[in-house]
C-alpha positions in Angstrom: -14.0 21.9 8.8 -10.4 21.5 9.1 -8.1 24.9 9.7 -5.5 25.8 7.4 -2.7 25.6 9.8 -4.1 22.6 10.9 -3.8 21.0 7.4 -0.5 22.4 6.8 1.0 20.8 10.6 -0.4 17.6 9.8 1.0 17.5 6.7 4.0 18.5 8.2 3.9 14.8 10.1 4.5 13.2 7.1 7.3 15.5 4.9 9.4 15.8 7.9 9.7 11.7 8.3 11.2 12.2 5.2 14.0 13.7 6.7 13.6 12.9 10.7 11.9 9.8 10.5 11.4 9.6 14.4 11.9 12.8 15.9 10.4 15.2 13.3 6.7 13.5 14.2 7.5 13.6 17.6 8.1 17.0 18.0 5.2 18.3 16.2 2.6 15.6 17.9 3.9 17.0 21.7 3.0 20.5 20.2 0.2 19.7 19.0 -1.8 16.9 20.0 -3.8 19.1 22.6 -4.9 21.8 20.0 -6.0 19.9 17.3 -7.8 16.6 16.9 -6.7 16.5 13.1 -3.3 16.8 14.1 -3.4 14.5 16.6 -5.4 11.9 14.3 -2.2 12.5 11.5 0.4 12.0 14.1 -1.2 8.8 16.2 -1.9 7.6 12.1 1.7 8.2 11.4 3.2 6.5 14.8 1.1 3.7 14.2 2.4 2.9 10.3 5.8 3.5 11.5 5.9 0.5 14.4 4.1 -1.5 11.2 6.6 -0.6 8.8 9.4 -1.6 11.5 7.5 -5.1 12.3 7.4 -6.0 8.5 11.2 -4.8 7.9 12.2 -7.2 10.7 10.2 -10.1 9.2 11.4 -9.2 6.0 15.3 -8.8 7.6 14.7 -12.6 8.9 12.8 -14.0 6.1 16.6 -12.8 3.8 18.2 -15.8 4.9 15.4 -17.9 3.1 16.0 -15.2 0.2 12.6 -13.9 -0.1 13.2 -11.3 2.4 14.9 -9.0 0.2 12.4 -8.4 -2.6 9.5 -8.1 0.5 12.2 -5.4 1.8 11.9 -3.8 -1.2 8.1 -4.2 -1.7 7.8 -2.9 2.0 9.8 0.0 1.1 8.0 0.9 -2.1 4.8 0.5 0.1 6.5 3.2 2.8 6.8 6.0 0.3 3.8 5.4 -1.4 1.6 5.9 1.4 3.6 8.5 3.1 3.2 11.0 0.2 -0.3 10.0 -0.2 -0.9 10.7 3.5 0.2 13.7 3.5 -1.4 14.9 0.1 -4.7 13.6 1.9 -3.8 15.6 5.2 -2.9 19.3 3.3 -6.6 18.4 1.8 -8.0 18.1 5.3 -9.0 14.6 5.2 -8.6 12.0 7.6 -6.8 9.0 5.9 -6.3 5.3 7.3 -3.3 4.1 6.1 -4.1 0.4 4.4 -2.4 -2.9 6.1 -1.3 -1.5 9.5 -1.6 -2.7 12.9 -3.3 0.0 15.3 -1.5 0.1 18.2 -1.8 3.7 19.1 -5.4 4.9 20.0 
């Protein structure tokens, strides 16, 4: 059983990249990481679709001078926001969720 204020700072991981797509994360996983595994889980989940996303923009930035990199920008994009809100709709639930199609780097 996850805590409330566990839910709610995990689902914090998420809204805030809205807004401070690095740091926001950051902060709260250095808080937090030693108190709660759920957090923790959210924030390494997090870090780990964020150096995805920025592998597939840079493919996507190259692949533009062939001219299919801008509508795989955009699908990337679309693909971003998706999963970000339903992230964090699965973490104020209390569940742990595995973003589809990225690379784990962080354990």
């Amino acid at each position: 059983m996850v805590h409330s204020e566990d839910k709610i700072w995990a689902g914090a991981v998420y809204l805030s990249s809205f807004v401070f797509v690095l740091f926001g994360p950051l902060v709260i996983w250095l808080l937090k990481r030693k108190d709660s595994d759920f957090v923790d889980y959210h924030c390494k989940e997090y870090f780990n679709f964020l150096i995805s996303y920025t592998i597939y923009w840079l493919v996507a930035f190259i692949l533009a001078f062939v001219g299919i990199g801008i509508i795989l920008a955009w699908a990337i994009s679309i693909y971003v926001l998706v999963f970000t809100i339903i992230a964090a709709v699965k973490a104020f639930n209390g569940q742990y969720y595995q973003i589809p199609l990225i690379i784990r780097f962080i354990r």
